[in-house]
C-alpha positions in Angstrom: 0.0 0.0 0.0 2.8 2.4 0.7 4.6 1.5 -2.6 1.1 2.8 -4.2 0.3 5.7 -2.5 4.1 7.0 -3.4 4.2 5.9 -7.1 0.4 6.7 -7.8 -1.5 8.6 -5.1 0.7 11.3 -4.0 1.6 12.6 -7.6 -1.8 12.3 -8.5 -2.8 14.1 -5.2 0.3 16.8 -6.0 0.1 16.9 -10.0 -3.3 16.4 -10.4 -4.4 15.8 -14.4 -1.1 16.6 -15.1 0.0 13.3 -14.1 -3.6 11.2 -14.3 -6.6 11.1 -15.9 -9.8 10.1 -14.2 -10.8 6.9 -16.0 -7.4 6.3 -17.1 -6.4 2.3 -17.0 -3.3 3.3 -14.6 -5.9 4.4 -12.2 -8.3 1.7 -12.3 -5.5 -0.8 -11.8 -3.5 1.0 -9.2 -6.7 1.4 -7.5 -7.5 -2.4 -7.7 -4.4 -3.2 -6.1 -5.0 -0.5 -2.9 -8.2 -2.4 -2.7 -6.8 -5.6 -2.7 -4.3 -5.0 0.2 -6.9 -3.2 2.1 -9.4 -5.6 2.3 -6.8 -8.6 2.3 -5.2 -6.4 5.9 -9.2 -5.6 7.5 -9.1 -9.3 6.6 -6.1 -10.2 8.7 -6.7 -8.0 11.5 -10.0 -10.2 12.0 -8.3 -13.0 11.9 -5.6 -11.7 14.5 -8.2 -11.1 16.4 -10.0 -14.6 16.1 -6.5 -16.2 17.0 -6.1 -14.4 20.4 -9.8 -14.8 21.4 -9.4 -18.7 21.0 -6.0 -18.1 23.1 -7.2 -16.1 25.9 -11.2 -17.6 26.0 -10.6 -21.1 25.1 -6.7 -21.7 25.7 -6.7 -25.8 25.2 -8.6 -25.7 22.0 -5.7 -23.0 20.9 -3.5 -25.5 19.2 -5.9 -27.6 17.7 -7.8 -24.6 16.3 -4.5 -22.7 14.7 -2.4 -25.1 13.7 0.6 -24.2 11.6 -1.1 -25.6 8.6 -4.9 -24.4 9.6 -2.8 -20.9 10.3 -1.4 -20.8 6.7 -4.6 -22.0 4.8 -6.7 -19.1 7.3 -3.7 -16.7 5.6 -4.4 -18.1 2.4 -8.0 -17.7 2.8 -7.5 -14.4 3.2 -5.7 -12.6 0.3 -8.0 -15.0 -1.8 -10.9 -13.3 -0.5 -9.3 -10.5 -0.5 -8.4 -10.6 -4.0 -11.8 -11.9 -4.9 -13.8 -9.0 -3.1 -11.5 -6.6 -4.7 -11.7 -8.0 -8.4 -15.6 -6.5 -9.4 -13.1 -3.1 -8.9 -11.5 -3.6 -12.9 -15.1 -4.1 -14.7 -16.6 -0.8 -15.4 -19.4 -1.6 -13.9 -18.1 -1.1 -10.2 -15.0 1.0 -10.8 -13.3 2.8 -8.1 -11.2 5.8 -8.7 -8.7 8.3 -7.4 -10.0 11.5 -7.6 -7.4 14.0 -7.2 -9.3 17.3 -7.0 -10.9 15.8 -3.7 -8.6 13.5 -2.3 -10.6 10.3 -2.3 -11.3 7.1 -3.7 -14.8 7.0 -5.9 -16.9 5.1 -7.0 -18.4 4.9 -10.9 -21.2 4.7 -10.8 -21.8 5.8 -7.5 -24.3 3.6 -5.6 -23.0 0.8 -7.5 -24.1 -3.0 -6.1 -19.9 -3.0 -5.6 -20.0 -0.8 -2.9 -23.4 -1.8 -1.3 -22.6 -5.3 -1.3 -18.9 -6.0 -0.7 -17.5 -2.9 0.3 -19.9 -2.1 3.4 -20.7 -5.7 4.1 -16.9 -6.6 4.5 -15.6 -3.5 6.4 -18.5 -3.7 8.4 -19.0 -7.2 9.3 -14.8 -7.5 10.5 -15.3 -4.2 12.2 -17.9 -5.5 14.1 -16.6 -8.9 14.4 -13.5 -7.3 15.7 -15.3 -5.6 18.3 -17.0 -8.1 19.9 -14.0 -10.4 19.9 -12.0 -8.0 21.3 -14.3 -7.2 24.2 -14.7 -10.5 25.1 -11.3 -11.2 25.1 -10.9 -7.6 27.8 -14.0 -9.2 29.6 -11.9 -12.3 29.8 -8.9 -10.5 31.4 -10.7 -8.6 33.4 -12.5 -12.1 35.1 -9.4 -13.8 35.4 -8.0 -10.6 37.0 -10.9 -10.2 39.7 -10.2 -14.2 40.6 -6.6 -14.2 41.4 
């Protein structure tokens, strides 16, 4: 993401049309790929926070649960989900753009199934995943702190 935003989104941001045009194939493909690493990482960060609610809320199932192998096919799992949520991004019907005069990501159309479906539905859902997990997992802590 870092290597996108300094070879595509910051002389965009700073050169505006001079360096990109709105629907240009650079953009829609630059912008596929900040998608792709966004959602693959809002996937991983649920996951990370699946692997220490099964550590701290059900410690003996732990290594049965995340094994190295289960581990690497949950990583797995991820970018291809990730990859696959991002991919409606490259048919026009569910583009999603840099626009440089306002400094944010479009979409095109706007209100496009894209962004109602996957893109609210998957940000929300490990947002809110993430939430609960991590609560209980405080909750946890704070129980086993009030026993000892």
């Amino acid at each position: 993401m870092v290597v996108i935003s300094l070879a595509h989104l910051v002389p965009a941001t700073a050169f505006h049309s001079a360096f990109l045009d709105f629907h240009s194939v650079r953009n829609i493909v630059m912008i596929f790929f900040y998608d792709l690493f966004w959602y693959t990482a809002v996937l991983q960060l649920g996951l990370m926070a699946c692997n220490r609610f099964v550590s701290i809320v059900y410690p003996m199932e732990y290594k049965w649960l995340f094994s190295p192998r289960k581990a690497f096919l949950a990583i797995l799992f991820g970018y291809a989900l990730g990859f696959a949520v991002s991919l409606p991004t490259l048919f026009p019907c569910c583009h999603t753009l840099w626009n440089s005069d306002y400094y944010i990501t479009v979409y095109d159309p706007m209100n496009t199934w894209y962004y109602l479906l996957f893109s609210l539905l998957i940000s929300s859902r490990s947002g809110v995943s993430m939430l609960f997990v991590w609560y209980r997992v405080l909750l946890e802590l704070e129980l086993n702190t009030v026993k000892s």
